[in-house]
DOFIVO-433201 format. One record per residue (C-alpha): x, y, z; residue in one letter; residue number from 1. Coordinates in steps of 0.001 Angstrom, whole numbers, plus 500000, padded with zeros to 6 digits. Example, Ala and Ser with C-alpha at 12.3 -4.5 7.8 and 13.67 -1.06 7.14 Angstrom:
! residues 2
node c1 512300 c2 495500 c3 507800 residuo A num 1
node c1 513670 c2 498940 c3 507140 residuo S num 2
END
This chain:
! residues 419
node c1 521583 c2 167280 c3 350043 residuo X num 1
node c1 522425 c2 167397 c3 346411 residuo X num 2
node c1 526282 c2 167994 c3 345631 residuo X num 3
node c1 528755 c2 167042 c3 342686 residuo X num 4
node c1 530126 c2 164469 c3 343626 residuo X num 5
node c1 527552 c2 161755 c3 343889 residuo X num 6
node c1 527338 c2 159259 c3 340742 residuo X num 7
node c1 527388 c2 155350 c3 341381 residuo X num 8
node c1 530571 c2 153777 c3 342542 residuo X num 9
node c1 532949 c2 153164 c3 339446 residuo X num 10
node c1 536412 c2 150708 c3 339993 residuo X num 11
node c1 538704 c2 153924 c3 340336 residuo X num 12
node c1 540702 c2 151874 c3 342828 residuo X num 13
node c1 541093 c2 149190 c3 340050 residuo X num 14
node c1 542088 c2 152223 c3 337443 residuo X num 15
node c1 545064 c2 153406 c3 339921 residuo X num 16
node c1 546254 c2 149478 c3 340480 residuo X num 17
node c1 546644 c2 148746 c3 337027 residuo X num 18
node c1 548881 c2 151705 c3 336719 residuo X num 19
node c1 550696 c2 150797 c3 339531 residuo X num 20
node c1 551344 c2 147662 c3 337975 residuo X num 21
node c1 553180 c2 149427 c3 334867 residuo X num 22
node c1 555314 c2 151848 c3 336207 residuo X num 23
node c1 558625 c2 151851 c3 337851 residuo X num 24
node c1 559475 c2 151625 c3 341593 residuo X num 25
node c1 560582 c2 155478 c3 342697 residuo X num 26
node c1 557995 c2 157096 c3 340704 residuo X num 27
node c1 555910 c2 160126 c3 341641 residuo X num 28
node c1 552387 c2 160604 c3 340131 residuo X num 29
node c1 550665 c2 164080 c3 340204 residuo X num 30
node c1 547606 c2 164778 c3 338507 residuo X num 31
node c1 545416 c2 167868 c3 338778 residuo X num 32
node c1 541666 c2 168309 c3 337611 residuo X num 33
node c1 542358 c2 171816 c3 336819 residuo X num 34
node c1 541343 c2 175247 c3 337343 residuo X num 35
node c1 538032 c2 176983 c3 335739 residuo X num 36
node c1 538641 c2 179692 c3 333143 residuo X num 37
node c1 536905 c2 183033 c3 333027 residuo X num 38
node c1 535415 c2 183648 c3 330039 residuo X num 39
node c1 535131 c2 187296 c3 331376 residuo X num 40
node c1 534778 c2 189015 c3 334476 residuo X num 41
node c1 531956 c2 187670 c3 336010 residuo X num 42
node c1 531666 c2 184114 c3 333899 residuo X num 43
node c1 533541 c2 181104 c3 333616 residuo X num 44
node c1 533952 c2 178863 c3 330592 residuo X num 45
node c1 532169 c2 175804 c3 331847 residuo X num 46
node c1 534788 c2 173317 c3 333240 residuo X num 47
node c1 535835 c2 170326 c3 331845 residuo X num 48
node c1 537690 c2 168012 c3 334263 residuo X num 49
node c1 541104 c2 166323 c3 333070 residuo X num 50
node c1 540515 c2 163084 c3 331466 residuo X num 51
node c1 543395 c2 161071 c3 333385 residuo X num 52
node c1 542647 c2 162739 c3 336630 residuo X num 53
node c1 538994 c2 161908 c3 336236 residuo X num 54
node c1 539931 c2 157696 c3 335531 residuo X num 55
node c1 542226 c2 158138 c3 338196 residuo X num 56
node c1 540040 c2 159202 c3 340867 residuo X num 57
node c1 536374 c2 159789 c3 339395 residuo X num 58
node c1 535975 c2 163482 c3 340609 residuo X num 59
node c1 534907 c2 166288 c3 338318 residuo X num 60
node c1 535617 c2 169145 c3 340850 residuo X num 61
node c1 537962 c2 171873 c3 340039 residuo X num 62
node c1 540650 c2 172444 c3 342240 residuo X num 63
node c1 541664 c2 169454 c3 343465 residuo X num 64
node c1 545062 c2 167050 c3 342716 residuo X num 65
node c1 546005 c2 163587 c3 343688 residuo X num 66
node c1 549679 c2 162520 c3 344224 residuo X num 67
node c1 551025 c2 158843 c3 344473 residuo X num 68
node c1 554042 c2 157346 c3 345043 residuo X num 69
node c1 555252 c2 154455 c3 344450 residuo X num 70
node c1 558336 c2 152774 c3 346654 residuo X num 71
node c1 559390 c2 149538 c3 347153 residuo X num 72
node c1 557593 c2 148589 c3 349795 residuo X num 73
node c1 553726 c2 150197 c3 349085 residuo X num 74
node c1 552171 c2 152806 c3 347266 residuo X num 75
node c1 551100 c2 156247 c3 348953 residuo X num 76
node c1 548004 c2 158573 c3 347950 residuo X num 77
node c1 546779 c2 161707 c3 348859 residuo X num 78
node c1 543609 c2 162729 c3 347711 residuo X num 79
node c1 543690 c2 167325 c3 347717 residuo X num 80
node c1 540715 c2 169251 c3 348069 residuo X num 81
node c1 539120 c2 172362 c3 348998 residuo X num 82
node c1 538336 c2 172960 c3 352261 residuo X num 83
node c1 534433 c2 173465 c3 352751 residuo X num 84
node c1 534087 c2 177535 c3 353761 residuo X num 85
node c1 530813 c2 178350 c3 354334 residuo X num 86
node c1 530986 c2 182177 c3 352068 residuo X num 87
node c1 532125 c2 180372 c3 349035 residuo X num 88
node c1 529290 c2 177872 c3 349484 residuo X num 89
node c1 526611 c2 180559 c3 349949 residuo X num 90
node c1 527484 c2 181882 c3 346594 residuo X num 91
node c1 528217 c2 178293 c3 344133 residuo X num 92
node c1 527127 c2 175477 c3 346764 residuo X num 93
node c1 527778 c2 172966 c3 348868 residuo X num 94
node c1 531320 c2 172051 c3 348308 residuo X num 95
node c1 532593 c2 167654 c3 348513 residuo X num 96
node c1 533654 c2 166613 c3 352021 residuo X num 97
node c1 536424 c2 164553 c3 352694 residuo X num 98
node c1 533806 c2 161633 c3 353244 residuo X num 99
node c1 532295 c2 161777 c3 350018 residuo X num 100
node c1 535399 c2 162040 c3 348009 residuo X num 101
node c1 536767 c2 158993 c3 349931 residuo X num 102
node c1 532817 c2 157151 c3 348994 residuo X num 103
node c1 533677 c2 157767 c3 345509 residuo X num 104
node c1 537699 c2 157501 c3 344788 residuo X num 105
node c1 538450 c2 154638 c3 347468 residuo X num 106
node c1 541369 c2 156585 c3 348628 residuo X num 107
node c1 541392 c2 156574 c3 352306 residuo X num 108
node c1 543865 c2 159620 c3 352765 residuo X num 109
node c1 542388 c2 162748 c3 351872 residuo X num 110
node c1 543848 c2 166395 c3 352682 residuo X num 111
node c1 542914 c2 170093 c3 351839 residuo X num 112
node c1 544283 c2 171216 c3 349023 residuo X num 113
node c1 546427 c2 174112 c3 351075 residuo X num 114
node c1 548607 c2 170685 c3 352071 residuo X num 115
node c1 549568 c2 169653 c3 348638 residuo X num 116
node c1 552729 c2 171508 c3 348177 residuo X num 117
node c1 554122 c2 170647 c3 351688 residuo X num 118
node c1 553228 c2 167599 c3 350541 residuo X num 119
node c1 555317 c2 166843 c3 347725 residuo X num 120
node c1 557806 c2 168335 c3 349010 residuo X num 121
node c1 558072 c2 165760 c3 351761 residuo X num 122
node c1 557917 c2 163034 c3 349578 residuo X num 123
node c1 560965 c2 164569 c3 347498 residuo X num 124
node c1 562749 c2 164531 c3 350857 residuo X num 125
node c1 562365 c2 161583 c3 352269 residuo X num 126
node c1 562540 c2 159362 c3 349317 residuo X num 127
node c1 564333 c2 158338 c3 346159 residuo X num 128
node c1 562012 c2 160234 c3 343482 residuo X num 129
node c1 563151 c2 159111 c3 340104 residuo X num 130
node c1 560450 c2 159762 c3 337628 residuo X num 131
node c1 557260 c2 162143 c3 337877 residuo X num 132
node c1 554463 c2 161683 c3 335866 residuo X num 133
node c1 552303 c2 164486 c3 334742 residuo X num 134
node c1 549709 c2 165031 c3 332002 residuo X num 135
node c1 552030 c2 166125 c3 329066 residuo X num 136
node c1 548999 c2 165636 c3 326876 residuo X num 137
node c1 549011 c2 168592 c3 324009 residuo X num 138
node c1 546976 c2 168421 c3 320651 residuo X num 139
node c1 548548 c2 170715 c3 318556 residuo X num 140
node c1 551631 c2 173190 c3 318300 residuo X num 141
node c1 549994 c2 176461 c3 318532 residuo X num 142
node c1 547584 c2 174774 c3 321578 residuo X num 143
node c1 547764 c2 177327 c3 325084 residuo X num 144
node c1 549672 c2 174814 c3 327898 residuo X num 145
node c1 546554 c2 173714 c3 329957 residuo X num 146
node c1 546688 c2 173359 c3 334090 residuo X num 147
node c1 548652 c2 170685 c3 334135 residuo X num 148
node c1 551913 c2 171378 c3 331955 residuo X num 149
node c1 552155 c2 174315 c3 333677 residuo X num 150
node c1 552320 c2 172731 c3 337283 residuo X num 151
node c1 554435 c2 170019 c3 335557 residuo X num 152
node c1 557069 c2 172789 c3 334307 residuo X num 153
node c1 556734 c2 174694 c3 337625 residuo X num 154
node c1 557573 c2 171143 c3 339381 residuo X num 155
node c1 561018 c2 170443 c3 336976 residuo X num 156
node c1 562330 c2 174573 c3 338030 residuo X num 157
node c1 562258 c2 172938 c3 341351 residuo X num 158
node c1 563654 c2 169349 c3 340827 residuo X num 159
node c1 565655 c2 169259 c3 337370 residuo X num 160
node c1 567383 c2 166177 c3 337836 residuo X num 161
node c1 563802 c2 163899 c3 338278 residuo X num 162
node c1 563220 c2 162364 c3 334430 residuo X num 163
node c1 559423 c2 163660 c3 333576 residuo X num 164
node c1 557536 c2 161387 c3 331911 residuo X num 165
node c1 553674 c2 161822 c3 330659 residuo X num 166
node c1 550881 c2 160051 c3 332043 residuo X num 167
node c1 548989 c2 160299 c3 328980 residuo X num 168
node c1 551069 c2 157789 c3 327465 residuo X num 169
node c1 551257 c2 155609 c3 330574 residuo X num 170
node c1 547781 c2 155932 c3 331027 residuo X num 171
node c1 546733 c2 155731 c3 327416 residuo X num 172
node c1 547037 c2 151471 c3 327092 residuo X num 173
node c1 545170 c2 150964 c3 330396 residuo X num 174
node c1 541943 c2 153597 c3 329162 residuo X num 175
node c1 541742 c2 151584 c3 325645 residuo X num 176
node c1 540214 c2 148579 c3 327402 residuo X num 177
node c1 537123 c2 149671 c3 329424 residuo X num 178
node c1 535993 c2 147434 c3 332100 residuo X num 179
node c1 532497 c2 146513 c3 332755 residuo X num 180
node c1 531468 c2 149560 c3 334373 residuo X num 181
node c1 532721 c2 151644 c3 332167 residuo X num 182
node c1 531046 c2 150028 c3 329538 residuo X num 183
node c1 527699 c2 150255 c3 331246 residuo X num 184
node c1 527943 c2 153767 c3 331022 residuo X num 185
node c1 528542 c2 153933 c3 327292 residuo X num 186
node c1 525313 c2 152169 c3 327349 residuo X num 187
node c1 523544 c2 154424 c3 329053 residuo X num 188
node c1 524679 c2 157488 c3 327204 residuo X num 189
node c1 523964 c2 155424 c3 323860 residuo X num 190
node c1 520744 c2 154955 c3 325216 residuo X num 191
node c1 520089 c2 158473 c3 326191 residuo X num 192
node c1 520971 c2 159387 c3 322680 residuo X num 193
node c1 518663 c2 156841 c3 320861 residuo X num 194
node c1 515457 c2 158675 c3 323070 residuo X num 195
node c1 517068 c2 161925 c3 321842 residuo X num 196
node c1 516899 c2 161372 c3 318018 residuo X num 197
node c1 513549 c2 159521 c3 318231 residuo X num 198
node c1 512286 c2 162903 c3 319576 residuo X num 199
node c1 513905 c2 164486 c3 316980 residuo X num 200
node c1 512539 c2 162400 c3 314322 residuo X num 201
node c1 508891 c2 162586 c3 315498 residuo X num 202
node c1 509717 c2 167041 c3 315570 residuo X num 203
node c1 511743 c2 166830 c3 312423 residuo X num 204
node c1 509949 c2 169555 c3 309677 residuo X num 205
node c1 510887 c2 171350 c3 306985 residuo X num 206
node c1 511263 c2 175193 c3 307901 residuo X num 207
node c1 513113 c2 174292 c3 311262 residuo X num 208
node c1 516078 c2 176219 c3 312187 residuo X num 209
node c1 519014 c2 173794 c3 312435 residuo X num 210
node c1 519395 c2 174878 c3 316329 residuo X num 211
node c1 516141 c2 174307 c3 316966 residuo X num 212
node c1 516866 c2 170215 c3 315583 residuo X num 213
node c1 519775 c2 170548 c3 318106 residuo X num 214
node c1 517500 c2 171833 c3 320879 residuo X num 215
node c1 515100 c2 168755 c3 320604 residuo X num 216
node c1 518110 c2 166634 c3 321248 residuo X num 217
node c1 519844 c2 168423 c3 323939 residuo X num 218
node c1 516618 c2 168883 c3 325491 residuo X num 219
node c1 515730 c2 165290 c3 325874 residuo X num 220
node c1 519688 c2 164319 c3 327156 residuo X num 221
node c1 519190 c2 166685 c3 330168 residuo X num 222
node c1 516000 c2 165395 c3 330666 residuo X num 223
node c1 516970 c2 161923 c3 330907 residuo X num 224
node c1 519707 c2 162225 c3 332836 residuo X num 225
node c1 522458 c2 163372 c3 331040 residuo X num 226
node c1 524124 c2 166552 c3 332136 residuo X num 227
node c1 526635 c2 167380 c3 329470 residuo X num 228
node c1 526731 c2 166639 c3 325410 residuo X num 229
node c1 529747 c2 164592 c3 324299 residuo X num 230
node c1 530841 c2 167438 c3 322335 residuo X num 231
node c1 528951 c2 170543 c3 320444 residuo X num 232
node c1 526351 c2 168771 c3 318839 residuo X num 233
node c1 526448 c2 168730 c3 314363 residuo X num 234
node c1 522768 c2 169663 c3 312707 residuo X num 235
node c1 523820 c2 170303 c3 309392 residuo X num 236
node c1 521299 c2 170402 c3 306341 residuo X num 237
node c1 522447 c2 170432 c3 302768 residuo X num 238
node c1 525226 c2 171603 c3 302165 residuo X num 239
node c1 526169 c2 172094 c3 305209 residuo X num 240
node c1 525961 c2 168269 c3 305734 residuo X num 241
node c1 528794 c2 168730 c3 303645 residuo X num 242
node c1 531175 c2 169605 c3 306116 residuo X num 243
node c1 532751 c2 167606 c3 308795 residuo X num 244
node c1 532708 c2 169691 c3 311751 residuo X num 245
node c1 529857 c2 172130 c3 310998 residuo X num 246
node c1 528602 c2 173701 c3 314116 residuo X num 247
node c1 527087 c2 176754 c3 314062 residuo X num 248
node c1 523641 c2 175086 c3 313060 residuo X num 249
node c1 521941 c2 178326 c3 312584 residuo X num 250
node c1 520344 c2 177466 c3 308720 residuo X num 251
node c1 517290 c2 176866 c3 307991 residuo X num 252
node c1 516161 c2 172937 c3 306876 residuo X num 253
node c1 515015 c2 173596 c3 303960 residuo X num 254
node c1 512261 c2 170709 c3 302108 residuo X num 255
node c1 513710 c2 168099 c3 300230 residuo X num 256
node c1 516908 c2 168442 c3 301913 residuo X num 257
node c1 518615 c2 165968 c3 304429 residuo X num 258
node c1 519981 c2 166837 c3 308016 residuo X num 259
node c1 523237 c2 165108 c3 308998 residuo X num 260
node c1 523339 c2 164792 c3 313076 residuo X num 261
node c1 526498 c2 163980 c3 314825 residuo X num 262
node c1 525541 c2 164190 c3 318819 residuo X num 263
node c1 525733 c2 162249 c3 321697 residuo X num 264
node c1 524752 c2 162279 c3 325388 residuo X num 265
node c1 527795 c2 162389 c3 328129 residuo X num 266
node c1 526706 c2 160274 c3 331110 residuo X num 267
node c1 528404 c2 160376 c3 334338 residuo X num 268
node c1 531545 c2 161314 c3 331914 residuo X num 269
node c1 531408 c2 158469 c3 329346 residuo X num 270
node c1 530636 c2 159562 c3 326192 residuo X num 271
node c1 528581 c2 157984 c3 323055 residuo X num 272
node c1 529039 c2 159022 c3 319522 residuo X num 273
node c1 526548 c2 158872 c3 317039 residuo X num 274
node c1 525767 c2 159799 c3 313530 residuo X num 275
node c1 522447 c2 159848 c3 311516 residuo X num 276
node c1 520995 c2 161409 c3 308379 residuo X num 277
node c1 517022 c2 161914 c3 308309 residuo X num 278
node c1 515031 c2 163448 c3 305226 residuo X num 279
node c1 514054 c2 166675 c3 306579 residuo X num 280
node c1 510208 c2 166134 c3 305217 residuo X num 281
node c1 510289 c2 162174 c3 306180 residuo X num 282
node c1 510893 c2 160876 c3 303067 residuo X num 283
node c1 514379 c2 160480 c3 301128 residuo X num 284
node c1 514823 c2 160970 c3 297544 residuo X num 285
node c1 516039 c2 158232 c3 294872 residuo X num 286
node c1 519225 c2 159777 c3 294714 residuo X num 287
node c1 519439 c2 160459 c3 298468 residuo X num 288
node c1 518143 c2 156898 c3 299460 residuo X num 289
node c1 520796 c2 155182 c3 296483 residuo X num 290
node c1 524061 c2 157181 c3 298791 residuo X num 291
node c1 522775 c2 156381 c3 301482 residuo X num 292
node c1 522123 c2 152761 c3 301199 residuo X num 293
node c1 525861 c2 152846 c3 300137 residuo X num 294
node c1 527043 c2 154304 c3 302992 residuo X num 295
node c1 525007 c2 151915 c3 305109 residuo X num 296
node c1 526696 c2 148877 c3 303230 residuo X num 297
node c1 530197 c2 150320 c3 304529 residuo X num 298
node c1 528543 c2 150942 c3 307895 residuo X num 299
node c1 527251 c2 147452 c3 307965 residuo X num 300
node c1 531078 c2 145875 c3 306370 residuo X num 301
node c1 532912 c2 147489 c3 308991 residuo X num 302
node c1 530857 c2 146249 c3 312294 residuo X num 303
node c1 530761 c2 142452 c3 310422 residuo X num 304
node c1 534417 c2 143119 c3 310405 residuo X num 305
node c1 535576 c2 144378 c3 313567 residuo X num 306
node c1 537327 c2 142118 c3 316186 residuo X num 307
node c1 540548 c2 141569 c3 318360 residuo X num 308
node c1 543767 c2 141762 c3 316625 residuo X num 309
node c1 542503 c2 144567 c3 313458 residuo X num 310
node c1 543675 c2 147995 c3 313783 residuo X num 311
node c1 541351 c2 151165 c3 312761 residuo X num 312
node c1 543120 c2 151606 c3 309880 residuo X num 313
node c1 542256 c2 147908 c3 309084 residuo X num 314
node c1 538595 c2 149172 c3 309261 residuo X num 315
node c1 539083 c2 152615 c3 307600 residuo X num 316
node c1 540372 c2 150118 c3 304450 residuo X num 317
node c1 536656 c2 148176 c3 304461 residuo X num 318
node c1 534950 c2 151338 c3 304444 residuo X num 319
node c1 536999 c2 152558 c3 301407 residuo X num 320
node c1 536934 c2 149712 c3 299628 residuo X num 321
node c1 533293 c2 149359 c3 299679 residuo X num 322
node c1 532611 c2 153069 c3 298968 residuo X num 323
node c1 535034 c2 153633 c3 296498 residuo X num 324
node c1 533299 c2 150571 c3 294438 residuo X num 325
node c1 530234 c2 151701 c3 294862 residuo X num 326
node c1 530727 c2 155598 c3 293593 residuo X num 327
node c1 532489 c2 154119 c3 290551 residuo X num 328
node c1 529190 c2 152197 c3 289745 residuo X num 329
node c1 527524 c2 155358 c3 290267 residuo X num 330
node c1 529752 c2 157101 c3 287976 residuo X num 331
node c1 531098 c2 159348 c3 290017 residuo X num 332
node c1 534438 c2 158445 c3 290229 residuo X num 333
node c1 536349 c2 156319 c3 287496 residuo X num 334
node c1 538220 c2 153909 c3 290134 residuo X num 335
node c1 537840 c2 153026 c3 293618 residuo X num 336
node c1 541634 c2 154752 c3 294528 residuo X num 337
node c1 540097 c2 157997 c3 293915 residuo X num 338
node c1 537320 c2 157085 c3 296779 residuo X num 339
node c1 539299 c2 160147 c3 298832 residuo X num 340
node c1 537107 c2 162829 c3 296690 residuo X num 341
node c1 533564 c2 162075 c3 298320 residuo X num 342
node c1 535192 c2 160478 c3 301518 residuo X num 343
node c1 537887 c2 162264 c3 303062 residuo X num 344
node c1 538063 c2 160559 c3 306797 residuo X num 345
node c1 538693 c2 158282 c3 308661 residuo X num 346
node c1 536059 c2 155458 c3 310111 residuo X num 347
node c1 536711 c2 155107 c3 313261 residuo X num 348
node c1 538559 c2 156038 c3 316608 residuo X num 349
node c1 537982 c2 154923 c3 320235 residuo X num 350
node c1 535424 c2 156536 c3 322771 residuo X num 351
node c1 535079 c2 156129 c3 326626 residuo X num 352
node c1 535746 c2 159760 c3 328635 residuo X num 353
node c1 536759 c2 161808 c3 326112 residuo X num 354
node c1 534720 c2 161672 c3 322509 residuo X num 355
node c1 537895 c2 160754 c3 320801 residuo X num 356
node c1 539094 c2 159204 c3 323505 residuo X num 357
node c1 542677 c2 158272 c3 324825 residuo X num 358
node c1 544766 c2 155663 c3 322202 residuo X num 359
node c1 547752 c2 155010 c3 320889 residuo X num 360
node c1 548634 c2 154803 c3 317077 residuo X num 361
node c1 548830 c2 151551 c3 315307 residuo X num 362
node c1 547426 c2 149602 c3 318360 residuo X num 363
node c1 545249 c2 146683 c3 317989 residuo X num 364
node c1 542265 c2 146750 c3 318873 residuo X num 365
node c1 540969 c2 143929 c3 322033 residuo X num 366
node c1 538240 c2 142997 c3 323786 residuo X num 367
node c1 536618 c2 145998 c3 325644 residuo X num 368
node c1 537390 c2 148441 c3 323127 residuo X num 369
node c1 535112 c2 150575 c3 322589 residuo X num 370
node c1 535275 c2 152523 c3 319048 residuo X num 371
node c1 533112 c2 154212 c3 316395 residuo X num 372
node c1 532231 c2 153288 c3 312930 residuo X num 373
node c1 531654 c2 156164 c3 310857 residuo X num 374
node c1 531687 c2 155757 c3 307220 residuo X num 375
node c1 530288 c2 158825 c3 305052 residuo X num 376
node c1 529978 c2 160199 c3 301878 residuo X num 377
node c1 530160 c2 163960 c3 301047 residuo X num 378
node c1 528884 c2 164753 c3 297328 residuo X num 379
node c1 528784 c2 168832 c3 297514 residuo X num 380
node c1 527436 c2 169653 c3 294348 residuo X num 381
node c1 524174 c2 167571 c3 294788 residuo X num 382
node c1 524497 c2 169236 c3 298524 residuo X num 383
node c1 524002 c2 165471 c3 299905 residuo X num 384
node c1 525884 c2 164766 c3 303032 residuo X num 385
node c1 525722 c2 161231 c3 304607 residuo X num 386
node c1 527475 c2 159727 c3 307911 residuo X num 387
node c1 525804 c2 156750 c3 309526 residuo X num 388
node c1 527651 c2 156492 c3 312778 residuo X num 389
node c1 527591 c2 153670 c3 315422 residuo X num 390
node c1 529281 c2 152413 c3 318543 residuo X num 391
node c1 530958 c2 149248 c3 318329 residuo X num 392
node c1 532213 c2 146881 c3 321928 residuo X num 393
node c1 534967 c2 144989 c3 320413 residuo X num 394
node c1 534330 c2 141349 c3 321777 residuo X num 395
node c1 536649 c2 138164 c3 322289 residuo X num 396
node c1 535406 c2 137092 c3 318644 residuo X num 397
node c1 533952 c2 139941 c3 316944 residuo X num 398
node c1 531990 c2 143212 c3 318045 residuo X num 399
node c1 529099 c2 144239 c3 319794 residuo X num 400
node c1 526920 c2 147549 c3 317848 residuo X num 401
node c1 525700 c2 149322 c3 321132 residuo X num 402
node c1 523864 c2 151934 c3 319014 residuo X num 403
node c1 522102 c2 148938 c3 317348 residuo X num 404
node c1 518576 c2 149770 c3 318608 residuo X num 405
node c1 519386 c2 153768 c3 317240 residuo X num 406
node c1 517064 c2 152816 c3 313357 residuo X num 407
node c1 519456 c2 153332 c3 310383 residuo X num 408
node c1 517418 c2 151162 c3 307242 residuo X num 409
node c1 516069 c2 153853 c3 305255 residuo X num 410
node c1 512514 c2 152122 c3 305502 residuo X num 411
node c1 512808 c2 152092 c3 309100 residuo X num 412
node c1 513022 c2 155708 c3 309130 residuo X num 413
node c1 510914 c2 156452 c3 307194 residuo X num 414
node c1 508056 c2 154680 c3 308762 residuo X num 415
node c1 509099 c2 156256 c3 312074 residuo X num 416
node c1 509249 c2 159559 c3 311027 residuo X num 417
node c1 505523 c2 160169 c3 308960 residuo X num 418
node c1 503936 c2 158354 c3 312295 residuo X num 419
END
């Protein structure tokens, strides 16, 4: 019987010791997956699981929480979820047992969901509850509180004198390193995205729609395995190559012009994140080939670079450095400083669950990092748009390109694409 929770066993229980390890004696940790949204009355928005939740426990299903406490003596956890009810599963499925959730999270002690108040409230009795940790995680001002800030603000009207503390932050230094596992999946995803652009390379025509480039790719993820995208997958030709976060992808791709594709398979909720730039009739221009060899040069300076002890804005120097000399060769700027006009981010940030995944500012990177390396050039009045993207496995002495096999020489692609 197929049902969501089944995906090869993952070091969860490792994930939850190595917090333990960091935070203080007295300290309660809830975390919730979250809730699905409607996106009307008969729809949900498809439902994305919270990030620390998921590393804590490795389920995806809505609904469910996990509480731990730590005292001086041990550490209790609960594992919540529904309870199986044969009408709901007529209508959406089978629904995870307590068995299978234990098979995949390693914790032992799981309850229904109906239990989780009670719960808590027990453990606020009978012991000396300091500090609670909830996902305080919030990306901008103007943002809508998600499921978890508002159990988190329901849970301080009821205890005001426990100290809340996020476990985004606590969290966030334990997710930068991925262990081995994790790191297998990246490879898999990366993998999963190589097979997709190939396909799109062999399909690639002038006259496309830019959706229909994105269906080629998205097409061949599910197919091999991969249920989700990273994120909304980037076709953008000319121009609209142009623009960083382009996603509408309904132009056509026209001849002559090139197609910038940022994309990348999710697999069993470990993301890869790649960028390349094809000719949209096989074959790139002088001009086009002369940016995008430069770009490739940064590319290439940044993975030789990349080891232990840098930070990303370490790397996002390199990549600046090397494009701002080479536009003022080209004539397009009159020194390097001045790089900011044609290249206006930054080169890389860390990946693992979430596309930009969990960090902290100013760290340095270490071995079993796992971050990008996206240099690009944006020249809108020749309507050229260039990112060559890759995913670099910081080492003990250096880095590891995952995406390596993913063709990037200009010769290389070429030769792919009119076969």
């Amino acid at each position: 019987m197929c049902r969501e929770v089944e995906r090869g066993t993952m070091s969860f229980k490792e994930h939850r010791q190595r917090l333990y390890e960091t935070i203080p004696v007295n300290s309660l940790v809830i975390s919730y997956a979250g809730i699905p949204l409607h996106a009307n009355e008969d729809d949900y928005c498809g439902f994305e699981v919270n990030s620390q939740y998921f590393w804590l426990t490795g389920l995806e299903r809505e609904e469910t929480a996990f509480v731990a406490f730590k005292s001086e003596e041990k550490v209790f956890e609960i594992l919540f979820i529904e309870e199986p009810d044969e009408f709901n599963e007529r209508w959406t499925g089978k629904m995870p047992t307590k068995d299978e959730v234990r098979a995949v999270s390693g914790i032992d002690n799981v309850q229904y969901v109906d239990a989780l108040e009670s719960t808590i409230s027990r453990f606020m009795g009978r012991f000396r509850v300091e500090e609670v940790y909830f996902d305080l995680y919030r990306c901008q001002m103007n943002d809508l509180p998600d499921y978890n800030f508002v159990m988190a603000r329901a849970f301080m009207d009821k205890y005001p004198a426990v100290a809340l503390k996020d476990l985004h932050t606590a969290v966030a230094p334990l997710r930068e390193q991925k262990d081995a596992e994790e790191v297998e999946k990246v490879r898999k995803a990366v993998n999963i995205t190589r097979q997709g652009l190939e396909y799109v390379m062999k399909n690639l025509k002038p006259g496309m729609m830019e959706y229909q480039v994105q269906a080629d790719f998205e097409y061949t993820c599910r197919r091999l395995g991969a249920k989700k995208q990273a994120f909304p997958t980037i076709a953008g030709s000319g121009l609209n190559g142009c623009m960083m976060h382009y996603g509408t992808n309904h132009c056509e791709v026209k001849d002559g012009t090139l197609i910038l594709l940022d994309l990348g398979a999710k697999y069993e909720n470990y993301c890869s994140d790649i960028t390349r730039t094809y000719p949209a009739n096989g074959k790139f221009s002088p001009r086009q080939r002369e940016v995008y060899e430069l770009v490739l040069k940064a590319n290439k300076a940044v993975a030789a670079a990349a080891k232990p002890g840098l930070t990303t804005k370490d790397l996002n120097d390199i990549a600046k450095d090397v494009l701002g000399e080479g536009l003022v060769e080209m004539g397009l700027i009159e020194k390097k400083e001045d790089v900011g006009k044609y290249y206006m981010h930054g080169v890389s940030h860390s990946i693992g669950i979430d596309v930009h995944d969990i960090t902290l500012a100013g760290d340095q990177l270490a071995p079993g990092w796992i971050i990008s390396d996206e240099p690009g050039l944006y020249i809108d009045e020749e309507e050229i748009g260039i990112r060559i993207e890759d995913d670099l496995l910081i080492t003990e002495d250096g880095c590891e390109v995952l995406s390596a096999a993913i063709i990037r020489e200009p010769d290389e692609i070429e030769n792919f694409m009119k076969d």
